[in-house]
DODONU-496164 format. One record per residue (C-alpha): y, x, z; residue number from 1; residue in three letters. Coordinates in steps of 0.05 Angstrom, whole numbers, padded with zeros to 5 digits. Example, Ala and Ser with C-alpha at 12.3 -4.5 7.8 and 13.67 -1.06 7.14 Angstrom:
2
ATOM, north, east, up, nr, rest
ATOM, -00090, 00246, 00156, 1, ALA
ATOM, -00021, 00273, 00143, 2, SER
END
This chain:
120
ATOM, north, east, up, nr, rest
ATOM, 01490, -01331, 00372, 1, UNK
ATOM, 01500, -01320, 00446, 2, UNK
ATOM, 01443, -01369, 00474, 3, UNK
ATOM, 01393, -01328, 00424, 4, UNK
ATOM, 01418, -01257, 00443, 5, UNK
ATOM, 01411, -01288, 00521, 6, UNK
ATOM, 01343, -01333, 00516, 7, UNK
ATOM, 01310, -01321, 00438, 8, UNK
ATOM, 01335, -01256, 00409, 9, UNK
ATOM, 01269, -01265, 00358, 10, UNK
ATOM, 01322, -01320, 00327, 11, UNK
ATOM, 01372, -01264, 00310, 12, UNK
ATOM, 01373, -01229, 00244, 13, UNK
ATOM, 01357, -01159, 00242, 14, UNK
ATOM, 01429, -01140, 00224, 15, UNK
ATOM, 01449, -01176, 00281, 16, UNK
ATOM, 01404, -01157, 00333, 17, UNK
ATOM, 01418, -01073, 00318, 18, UNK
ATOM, 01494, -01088, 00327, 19, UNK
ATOM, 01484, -01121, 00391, 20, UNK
ATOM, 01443, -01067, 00418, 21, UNK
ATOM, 01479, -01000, 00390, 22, UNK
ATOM, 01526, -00987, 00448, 23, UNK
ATOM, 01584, -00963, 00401, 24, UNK
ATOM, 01596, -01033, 00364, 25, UNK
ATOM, 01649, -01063, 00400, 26, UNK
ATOM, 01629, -01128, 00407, 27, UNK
ATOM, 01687, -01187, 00421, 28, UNK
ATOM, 01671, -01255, 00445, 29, UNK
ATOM, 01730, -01315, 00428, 30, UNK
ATOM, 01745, -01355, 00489, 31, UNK
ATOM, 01727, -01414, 00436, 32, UNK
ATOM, 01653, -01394, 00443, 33, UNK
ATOM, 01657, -01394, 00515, 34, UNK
ATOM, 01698, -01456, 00510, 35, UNK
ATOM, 01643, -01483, 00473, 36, UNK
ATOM, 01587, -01467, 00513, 37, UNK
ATOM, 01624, -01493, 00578, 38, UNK
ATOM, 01630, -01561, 00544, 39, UNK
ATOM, 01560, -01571, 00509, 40, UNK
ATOM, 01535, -01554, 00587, 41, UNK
ATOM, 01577, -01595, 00617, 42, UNK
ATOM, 01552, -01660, 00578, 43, UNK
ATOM, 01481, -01644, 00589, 44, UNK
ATOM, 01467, -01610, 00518, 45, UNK
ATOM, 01448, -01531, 00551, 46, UNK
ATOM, 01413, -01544, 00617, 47, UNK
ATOM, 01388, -01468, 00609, 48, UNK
ATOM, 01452, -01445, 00630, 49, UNK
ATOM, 01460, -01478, 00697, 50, UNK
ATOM, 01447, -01411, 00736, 51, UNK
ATOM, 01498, -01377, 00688, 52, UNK
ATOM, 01554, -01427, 00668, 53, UNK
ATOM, 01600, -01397, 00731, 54, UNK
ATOM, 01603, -01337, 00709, 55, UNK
ATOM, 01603, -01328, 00631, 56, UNK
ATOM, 01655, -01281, 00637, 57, UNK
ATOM, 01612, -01233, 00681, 58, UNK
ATOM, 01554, -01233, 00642, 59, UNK
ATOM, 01588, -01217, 00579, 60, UNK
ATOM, 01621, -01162, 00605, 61, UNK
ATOM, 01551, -01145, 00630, 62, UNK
ATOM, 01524, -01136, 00557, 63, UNK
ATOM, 01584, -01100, 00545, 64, UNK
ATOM, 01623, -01149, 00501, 65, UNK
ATOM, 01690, -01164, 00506, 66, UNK
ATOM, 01735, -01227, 00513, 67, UNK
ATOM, 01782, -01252, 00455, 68, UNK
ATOM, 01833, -01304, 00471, 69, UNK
ATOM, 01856, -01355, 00424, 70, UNK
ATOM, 01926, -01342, 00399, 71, UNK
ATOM, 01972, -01395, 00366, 72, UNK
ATOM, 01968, -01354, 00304, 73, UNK
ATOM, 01895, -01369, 00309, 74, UNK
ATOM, 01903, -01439, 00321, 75, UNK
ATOM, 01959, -01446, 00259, 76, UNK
ATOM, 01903, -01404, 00208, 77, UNK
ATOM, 01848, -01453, 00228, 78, UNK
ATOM, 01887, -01512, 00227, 79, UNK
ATOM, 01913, -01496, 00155, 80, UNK
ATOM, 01842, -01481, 00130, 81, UNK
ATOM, 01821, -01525, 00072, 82, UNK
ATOM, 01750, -01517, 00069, 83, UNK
ATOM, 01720, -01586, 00094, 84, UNK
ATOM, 01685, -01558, 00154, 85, UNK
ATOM, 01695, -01607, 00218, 86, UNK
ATOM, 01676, -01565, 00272, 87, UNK
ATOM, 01746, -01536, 00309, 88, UNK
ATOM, 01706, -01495, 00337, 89, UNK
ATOM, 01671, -01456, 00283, 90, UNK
ATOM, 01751, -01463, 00255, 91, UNK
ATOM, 01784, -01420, 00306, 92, UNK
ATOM, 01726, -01375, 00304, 93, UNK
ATOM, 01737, -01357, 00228, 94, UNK
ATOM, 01811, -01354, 00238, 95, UNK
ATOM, 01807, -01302, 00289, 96, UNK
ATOM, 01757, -01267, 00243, 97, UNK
ATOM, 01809, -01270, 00186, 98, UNK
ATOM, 01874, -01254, 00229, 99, UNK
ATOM, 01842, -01198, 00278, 100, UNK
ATOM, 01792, -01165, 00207, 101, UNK
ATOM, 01733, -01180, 00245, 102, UNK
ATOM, 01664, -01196, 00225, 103, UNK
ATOM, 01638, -01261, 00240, 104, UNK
ATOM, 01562, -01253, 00264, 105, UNK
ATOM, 01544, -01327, 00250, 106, UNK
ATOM, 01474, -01352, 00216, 107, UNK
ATOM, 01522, -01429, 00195, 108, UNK
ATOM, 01520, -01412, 00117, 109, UNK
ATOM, 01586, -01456, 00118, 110, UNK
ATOM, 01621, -01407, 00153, 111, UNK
ATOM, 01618, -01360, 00088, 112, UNK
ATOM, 01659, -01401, 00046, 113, UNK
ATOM, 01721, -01380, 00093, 114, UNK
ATOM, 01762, -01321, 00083, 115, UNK
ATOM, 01734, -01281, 00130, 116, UNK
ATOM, 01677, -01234, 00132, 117, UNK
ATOM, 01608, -01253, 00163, 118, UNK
ATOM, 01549, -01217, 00178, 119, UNK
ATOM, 01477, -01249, 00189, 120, UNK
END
């Protein structure tokens, strides 16, 4: 959702987009997605963010979003998920969802089938 909102925000849904620009949604970004990001650039996968990768934090506090770490609670919830979804990633991301009552902005239909809510 990030690399659209920062390079294709055509890709976003509607829904999506107006949250990201009404300056009252607070808007929290999980260290996993930064995590994430960090790595996929790191091996080559998002050349696009060569000029950006130092300083994620910084620009997301730019848009006005704000960080979310990853607590062991979080890590214990997506752990214990059954749902047969590999990605730890996308795990932790619907755990913190759940555990912090969150909405999960997320366009992964396999994402719904946890018990958090999503919007897309």
């Amino acid at each position: 959702m990030l690399l659209w909102w920062w390079f294709d925000p055509s890709r976003l849904s509607t829904a999506v987009h107006e949250l990201l620009v009404d300056s009252n949604s607070e808007i929290r970004v999980s260290a996993a997605s930064v995590w994430e990001l960090s790595l996929k650039h790191h091996r080559g996968k998002l050349p696009e963010l060569a000029g950006a990768i130092g300083d994620l934090p910084g620009l997301l506090q730019a848009d006005g979003f704000q960080g979310l770490p990853i607590s062991q609670a979080h890590g214990l919830r997506a752990g214990a998920y059954g749902q047969p979804h590999r990605d730890p990633f996308d795990r932790v991301l619907a755990a913190q969802a759940e555990l912090e009552r969150l909405v999960l902005l997320t366009a992964d239909p396999q994402l719904t089938t946890f018990p958090c809510q999503t919007l897309w």
